[in-house]
N, C-alpha and C positions, 0 to 999 in steps of 0.2 A: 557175696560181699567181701571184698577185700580187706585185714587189718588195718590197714590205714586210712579205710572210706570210715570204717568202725569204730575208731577213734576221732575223726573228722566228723562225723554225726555227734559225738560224744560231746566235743566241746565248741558247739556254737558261740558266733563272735558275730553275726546280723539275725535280727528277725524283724521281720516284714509281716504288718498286719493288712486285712480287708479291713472297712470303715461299716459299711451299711449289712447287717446280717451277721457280723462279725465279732468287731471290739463297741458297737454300740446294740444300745437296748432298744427296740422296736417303739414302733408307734402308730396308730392309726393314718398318721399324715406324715408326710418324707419327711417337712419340717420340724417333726416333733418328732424324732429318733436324736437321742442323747447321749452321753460317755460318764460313766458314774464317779465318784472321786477314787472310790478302792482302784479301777481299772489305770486314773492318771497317777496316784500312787505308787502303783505296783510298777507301772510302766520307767516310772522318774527313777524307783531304787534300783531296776534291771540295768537302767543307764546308768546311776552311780556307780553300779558295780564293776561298769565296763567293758556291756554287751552296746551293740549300736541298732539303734531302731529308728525302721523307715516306716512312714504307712501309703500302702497302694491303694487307692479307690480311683473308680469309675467318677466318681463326683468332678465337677469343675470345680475349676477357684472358687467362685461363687460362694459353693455352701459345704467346702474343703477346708477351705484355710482357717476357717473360726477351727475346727479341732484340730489342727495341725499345731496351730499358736498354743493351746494347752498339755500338747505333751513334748518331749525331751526330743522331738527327731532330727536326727543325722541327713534326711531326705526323704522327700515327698514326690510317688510318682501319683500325678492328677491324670484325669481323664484315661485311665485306662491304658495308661502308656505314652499318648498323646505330648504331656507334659513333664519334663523330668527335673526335681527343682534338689542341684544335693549340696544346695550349702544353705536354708530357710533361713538361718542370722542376717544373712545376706539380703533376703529378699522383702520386698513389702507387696501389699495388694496390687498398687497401683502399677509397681511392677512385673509379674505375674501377669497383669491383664492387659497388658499394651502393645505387645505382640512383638516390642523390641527385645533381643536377645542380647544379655550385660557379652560388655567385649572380655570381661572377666571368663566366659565358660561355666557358668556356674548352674545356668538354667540350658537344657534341650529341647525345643520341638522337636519334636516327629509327626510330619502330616502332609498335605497337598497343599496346592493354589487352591483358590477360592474357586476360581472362573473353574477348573476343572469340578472340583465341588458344584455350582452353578448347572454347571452342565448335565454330569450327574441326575441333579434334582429334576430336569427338567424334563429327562430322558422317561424319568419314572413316572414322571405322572404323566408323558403322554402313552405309556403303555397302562398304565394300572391311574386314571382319573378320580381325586379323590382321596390318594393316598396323604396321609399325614406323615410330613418329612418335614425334614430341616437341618441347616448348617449351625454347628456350634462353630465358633470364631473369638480367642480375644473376652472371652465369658459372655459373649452375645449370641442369642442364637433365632438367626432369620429363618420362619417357618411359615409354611401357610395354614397354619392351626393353632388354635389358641394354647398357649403353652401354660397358663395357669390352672388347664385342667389337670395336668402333672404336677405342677412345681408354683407354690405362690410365690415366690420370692427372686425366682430368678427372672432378669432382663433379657427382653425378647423383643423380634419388630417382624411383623405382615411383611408377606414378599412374596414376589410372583418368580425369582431366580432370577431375576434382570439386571437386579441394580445392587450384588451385595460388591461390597468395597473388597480391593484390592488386599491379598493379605496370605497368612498359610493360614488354611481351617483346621479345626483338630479334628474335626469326624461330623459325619452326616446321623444323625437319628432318624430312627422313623418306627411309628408303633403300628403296624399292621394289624386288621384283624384277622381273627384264625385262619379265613376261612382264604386269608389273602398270601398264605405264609409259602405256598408250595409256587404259585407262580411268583411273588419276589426274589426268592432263593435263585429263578431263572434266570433273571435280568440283571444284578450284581455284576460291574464290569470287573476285568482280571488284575486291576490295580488296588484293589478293594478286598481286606478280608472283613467277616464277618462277624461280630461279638454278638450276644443274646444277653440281656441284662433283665434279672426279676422274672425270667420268662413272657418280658413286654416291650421293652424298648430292644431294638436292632442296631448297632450303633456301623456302621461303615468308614475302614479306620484304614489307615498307611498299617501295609502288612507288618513293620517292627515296630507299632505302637501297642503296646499289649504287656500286662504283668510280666510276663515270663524275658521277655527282653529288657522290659527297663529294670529288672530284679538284676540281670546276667550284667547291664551297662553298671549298676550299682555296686556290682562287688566287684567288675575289673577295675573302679572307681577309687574305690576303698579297700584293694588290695585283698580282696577277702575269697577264698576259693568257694564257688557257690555250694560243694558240701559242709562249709560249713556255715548253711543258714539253715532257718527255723521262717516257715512261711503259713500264716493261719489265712485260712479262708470259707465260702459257704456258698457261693457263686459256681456256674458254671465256667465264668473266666476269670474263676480264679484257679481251675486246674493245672493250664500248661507251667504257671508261675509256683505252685505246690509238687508238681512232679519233677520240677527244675532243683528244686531246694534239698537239701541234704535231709531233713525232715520236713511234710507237710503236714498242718495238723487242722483236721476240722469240728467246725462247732457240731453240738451236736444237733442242732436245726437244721442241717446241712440242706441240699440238695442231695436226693441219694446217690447221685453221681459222684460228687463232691465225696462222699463219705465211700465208697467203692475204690477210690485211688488214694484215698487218704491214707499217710503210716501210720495216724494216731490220732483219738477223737478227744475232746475235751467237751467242760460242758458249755450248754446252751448260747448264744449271745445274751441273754436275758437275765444267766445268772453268772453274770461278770468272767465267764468259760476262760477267755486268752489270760485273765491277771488269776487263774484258778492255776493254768497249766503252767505259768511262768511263776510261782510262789513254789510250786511243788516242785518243780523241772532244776529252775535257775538262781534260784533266794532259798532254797531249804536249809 
C-alpha cells in the first residue's frame, strides 16, 4: 500500500451503507426489520460533520424509500444497482416509480426492455416448468407465483410473460429450489449477470447494475476518489462494492465470505454495529 492510498483510507469523505443485514435490525418477517434512533443519530451527526452518505440495498422503492426519507442521504442506489437516485431532495415516490427519467439527470436506470425480460422468463420455464420468476418494473413486479409469500406489502400482478407493458425492467427474480440451482446457473443468457440475495432470491440484472458500479458512478458523481470511501455490508453482493472501497467493513453477522474480504468487522446489525464503527471511527 502506497502513502497516499494510506492517507486516502485515513480520511474518508463517502460511506455507503447495506439496508437489510446491515444498518437495520432483523426481524422474523422482511416487513418488520427496522433502523433504531441511535443508528439515525449517529448517521445525521456523521453528515453534519461533513462525511456524505449514500445507502445501497437490493430493496425497491417500495419498501426503500420509507428508510431513505429518515436519514441525511446524499444518494440512494435501489435495486441493487438497477436504480441510481443522487440528489433524494429532488425526488418523490411517485417519481421514483414511474419509469420517467427527470431531464434534470438526477435519477439513472440501469436495466433492459421489458420484451427482452419477457422473453427471458419464458425461455425459463420452457426449460425448467414451474419455475418461480418474475419481472420487477417501475416497483411492479409480474410474476407467475404468488409474491406475498415473500413480501406482504409489495404490488404484484399474475402473468404468463405475454402481456407485461412496454418499459426498462430492473431485473428478473426467481427463487429456485436447491435442488434446481445447478441446471438454472446453465440457462442464464450472456446479457444477464447473476446476483444471489439472502441465499434465496436470484435476481438477473444488466451487467452494470450492481453495488460496486453504482458506488464507482457515485464518487465520479461527487468528485470523491473511491479510496476514499467507507462501504459496510453482510451480503454476498455486497462484496465486489466492499473490495471497490477504500475500506470495507463488515457486520459481524456477516456472511463468512462477506467477513473473509472484509478490511475490518464491526458489530452485529442487531447491536446498532455501523453507528458503533462510525462513533468510534468518525465522531470520536
Amino acid at each position: 500500500m502506497t502513502e497516499s492510498t494510506t492517507i486516502a483510507k485515513a480520511s474518508p469523505k463517502l460511506i455507503v451503507a447495506d439496508l437489510d443485514g446491515t444498518l437495520l435490525h432483523g426481524a422474523p418477517t422482511f416487513e418488520g426489520r427496522f433502523i433504531t434512533q441511535r443508528s439515525i443519530d449517529t448517521v445525521t451527526r456523521m453528515h453534519d460533520a461533513g462525511y456524505r452518505f449514500a445507502v445501497a440495498t437490493a430493496r425497491p422503492v417500495s419498501t426503500g424509500y420509507a428508510f431513505a426519507r429518515r436519514l441525511p442521504v446524499d444518494a440512494v442506489i435501489y435495486l441493487n444497482g438497477a436504480l441510481i437516485d443522487f440528489d433524494p431532495a429532488a425526488s418523490d415516490y411517485e417519481m421514483l416509480t414511474s419509469g420517467i427519467m427527470p431531464q434534470d439527470g438526477h435519477l439513472m436506470k440501469i436495466g433492459f426492455p421489458s420484451q427482452r425480460a419477457s422473453e427471458v422468463c419464458r425461455e425459463l420455464l420452457d426449460a425448467m416448468p414451474g419455475l418461480k420468476v418474475g419481472i420487477v418494473m417501475d416497483d411492479v413486479r409480474y410474476t407467475n407465483f404468488d409474491v406475498s409469500v415473500y413480501w406482504k406489502t409489495q404490488t404484484w400482478r399474475f402473468t404468463d410473460f405475454t402481456d407485461i407493458p412496454d418499459g426498462i425492467a430492473d431485473k428478473l427474480i426467481v427463487f429456485p429450489e436447491q435442488d434446481q440451482w445447478d441446471r438454472l446457473r446453465t440457462l442464464v443468457p450472456d446479457d444477464f449477470a447473476v446476483s444471489i440475495s439472502e441465499g434465496t432470491m436470484w435476481m438477473l440484472m444488466n451487467p452494470l447494475a450492481n453495488k460496486r458500479h453504482a458506488m464507482l458512478t457515485l464518487c465520479e458523481h461527487m468528485g470523491i476518489p473511491a479510496a476514499q470511501t467507507v462501504s459496510f455490508g453482510d451480503d454476498l453482493i455486497d462484496i465486489d462494492m466492499m473490495e471497490a472501497s477504500g475500506i470495507g467493513v463488515a457486520v459481524a453477522n456477516a456472511n463468512p465470505k462477506v467477513l473473509s474480504i472484509a478490511d475490518e468487522t464491526c458489530p452485529a446489525n442487531d447491536e446498532d454495529g455501523v453507528a458503533q464503527w462510525i462513533e468510534s471511527r468518525l465522531l470520536a
